[in-house]
N, C-alpha and C positions, 0 to 999 in steps of 0.2 A: 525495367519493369513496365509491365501495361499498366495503361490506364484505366479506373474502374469504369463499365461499362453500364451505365445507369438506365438504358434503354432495354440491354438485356433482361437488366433487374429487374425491373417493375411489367417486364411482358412475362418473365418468369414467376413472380410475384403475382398476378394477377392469374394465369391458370391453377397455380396452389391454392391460392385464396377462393376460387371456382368450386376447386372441390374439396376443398374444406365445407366450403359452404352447404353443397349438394349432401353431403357424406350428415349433416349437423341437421338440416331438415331431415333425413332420413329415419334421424334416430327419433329426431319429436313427431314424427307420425305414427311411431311404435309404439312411443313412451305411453303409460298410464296418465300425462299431461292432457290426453285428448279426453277421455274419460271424464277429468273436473272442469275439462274447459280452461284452462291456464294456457293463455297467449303472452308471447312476449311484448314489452313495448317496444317499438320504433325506435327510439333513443336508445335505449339497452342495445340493441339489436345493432345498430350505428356503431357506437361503442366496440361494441364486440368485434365488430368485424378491423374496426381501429387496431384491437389491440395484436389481433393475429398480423395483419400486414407490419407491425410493428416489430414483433415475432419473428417473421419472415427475414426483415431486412437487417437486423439483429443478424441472424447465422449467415446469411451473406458476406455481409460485412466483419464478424469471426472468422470465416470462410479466403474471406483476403487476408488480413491479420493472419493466421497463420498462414499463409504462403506469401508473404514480405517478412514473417521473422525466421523462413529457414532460408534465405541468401545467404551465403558464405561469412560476410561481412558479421553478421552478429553471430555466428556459431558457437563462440568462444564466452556469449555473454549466455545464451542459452544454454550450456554445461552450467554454467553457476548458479542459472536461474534454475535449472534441475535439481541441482541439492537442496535449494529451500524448500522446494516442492511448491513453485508461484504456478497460479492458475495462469491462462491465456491476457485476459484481462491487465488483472497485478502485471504481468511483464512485459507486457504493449506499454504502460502508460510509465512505470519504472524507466524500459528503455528511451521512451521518448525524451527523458530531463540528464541522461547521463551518456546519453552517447554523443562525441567517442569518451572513451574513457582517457583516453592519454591526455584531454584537455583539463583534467584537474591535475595531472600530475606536472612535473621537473622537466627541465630539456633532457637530463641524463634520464628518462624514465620513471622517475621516482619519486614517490609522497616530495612533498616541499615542506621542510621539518626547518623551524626557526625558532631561535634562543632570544628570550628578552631578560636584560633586568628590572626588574620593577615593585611597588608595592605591593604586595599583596594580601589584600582587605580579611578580616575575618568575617563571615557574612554568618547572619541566620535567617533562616527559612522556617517561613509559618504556612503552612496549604490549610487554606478553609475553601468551600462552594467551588473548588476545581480548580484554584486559583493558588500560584506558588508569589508570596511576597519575598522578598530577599531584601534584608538590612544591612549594612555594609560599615563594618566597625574598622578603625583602624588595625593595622596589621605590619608584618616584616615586609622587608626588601627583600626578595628570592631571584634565583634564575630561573625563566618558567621556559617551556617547553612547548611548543604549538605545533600543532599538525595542519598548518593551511589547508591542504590538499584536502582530508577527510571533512573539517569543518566545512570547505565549501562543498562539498560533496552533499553531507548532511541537510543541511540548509539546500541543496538544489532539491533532496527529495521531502524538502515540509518537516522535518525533523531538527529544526535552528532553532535557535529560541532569541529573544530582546527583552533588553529590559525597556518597561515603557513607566515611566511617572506618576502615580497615583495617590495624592493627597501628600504627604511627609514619605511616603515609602514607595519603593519600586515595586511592579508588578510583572514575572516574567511570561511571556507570550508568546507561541509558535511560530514560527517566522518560516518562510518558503510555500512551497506548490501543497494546495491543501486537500487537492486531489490523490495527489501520492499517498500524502498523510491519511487518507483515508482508506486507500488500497492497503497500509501498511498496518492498519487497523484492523482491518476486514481479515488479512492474514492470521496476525496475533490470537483477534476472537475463534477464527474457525479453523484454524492450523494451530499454533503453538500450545494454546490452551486445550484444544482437546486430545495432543499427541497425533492427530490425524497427520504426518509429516513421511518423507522420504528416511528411512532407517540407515544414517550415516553419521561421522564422526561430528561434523556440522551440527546438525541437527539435535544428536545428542547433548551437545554442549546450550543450546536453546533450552531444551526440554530442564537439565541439572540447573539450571538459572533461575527458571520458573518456579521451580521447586525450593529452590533459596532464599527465592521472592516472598515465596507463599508458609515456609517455613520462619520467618523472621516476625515472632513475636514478643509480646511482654512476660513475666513470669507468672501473668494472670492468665497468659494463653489468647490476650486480644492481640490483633492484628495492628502492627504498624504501619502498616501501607495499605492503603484502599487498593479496590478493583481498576478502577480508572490508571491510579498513580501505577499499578504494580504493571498496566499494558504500555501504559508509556516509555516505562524503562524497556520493557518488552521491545518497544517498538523501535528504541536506538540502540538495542545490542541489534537485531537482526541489519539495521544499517551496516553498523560500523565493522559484523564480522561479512557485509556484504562486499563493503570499500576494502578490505582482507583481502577477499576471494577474489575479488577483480586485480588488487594488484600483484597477485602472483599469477595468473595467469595473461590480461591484455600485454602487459607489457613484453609480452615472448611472443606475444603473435607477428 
């Protein structure tokens, strides 16, 4: 891969930003501005021209990002990021916490699936101001079932949670890249939620979710789960059917 060429940039940058600029006076000599006398200030003016070279270097820089994610190497992660329908963005900053993918898994290829026996607590959960407290009551001895592999997977993209300490009770708290978590956000709010999605089996299974989400209420017809709480579950199904999709496909590559 070349290296980005920042001399190119900013000589290229600097003729756009030319006649942006010429093209921008042109119009305020036309405009009915000249009429009332309405000049710009300096500062504004400053500003302005900030924000376009900003602009600028922004699509440049999309501009590389897509030509480093069609190398052969991620091909395989780009198919899967095509079914959720992730914008350029979402799948630069995803790929950057999970690649490669075979580093969460087994030597044999596969999830790392481990049995423990142990207590396990009855807990209850109270959410008030955003916030999930968990109480932890005594409980049976079971054999549980852990998914290492996905767990840390989860947790690499902001989607972990801790419990952290809070007066007599636990408070549980997002744990991992809070970046992602907000890409993963941004997803749910402008994709999941409004159905804007790629039209596949995938997908469909997102959208039937949401709808289960949003159908679960009291016999008075209120809502058991807020907006917040109902994106967040939103937001570890689209994980965990992600860790899915990856591992049936990387590990055949």
């Amino acid at each position: 891969m070349t290296i980005f060429n920042c001399n190119s940039v900013l000589q290229s940058r600097g003729s756009h930003s030319l006649g942006k600029l010429y093209g921008i006076e042109n119009r305020y000599k036309i405009s009915i501005a000249q009429d009332y006398g309405i000049e710009f200030d300096p500062i504004l003016e400053l500003h302005a021209g900030w924000m376009c070279d900003i602009s600028l270097f922004e699509q440049h820089l999309e501009a590389r990002i897509t030509q480093i994610l069609s190398v052969s190497e991620f091909k395989p992660y780009m198919s899967v990021f095509d079914k959720f329908g992730f914008g350029l963005r979402v799948r630069s900053r995803l790929l950057t916490r999970i690649y490669p993918f075979e580093s969460f898994l087994g030597i044999n290829g596969k999830p790392v699936i481990e049995y423990e026996v142990r207590e396990v607590k009855r807990t209850e959960r109270d959410r008030k101001n955003g916030e999930t407290t968990v109480r932890r009551l005594a409980g049976d001895t079971k054999r549980i079932k852990r998914n290492r592999s996905r767990d840390t997977f989860k947790m690499r993209l902001g989607m972990g949670t801790v419990l952290e300490q809070s007066g007599d009770g636990l408070v549980e708290k997002p744990s991992g890249s809070a970046l992602c978590r907000i890409s993963l956000w941004q997803y749910v709010l402008t994709g999941v939620e409004t159905g804007r999605l790629p039209s596949n089996d995938l997908t469909k299974e997102l959208i039937d979710y949401r709808d289960s989400l949003k159908a679960n209420v009291t016999e008075q017809g209120e809502k058991l789960l807020g907006g917040k709480h109902i994106q967040g579950k939103l937001m570890s199904k689209v994980v965990n059917l992600l860790f899915q999709e990856l591992c049936k496909i990387i590990p055949l590559t």
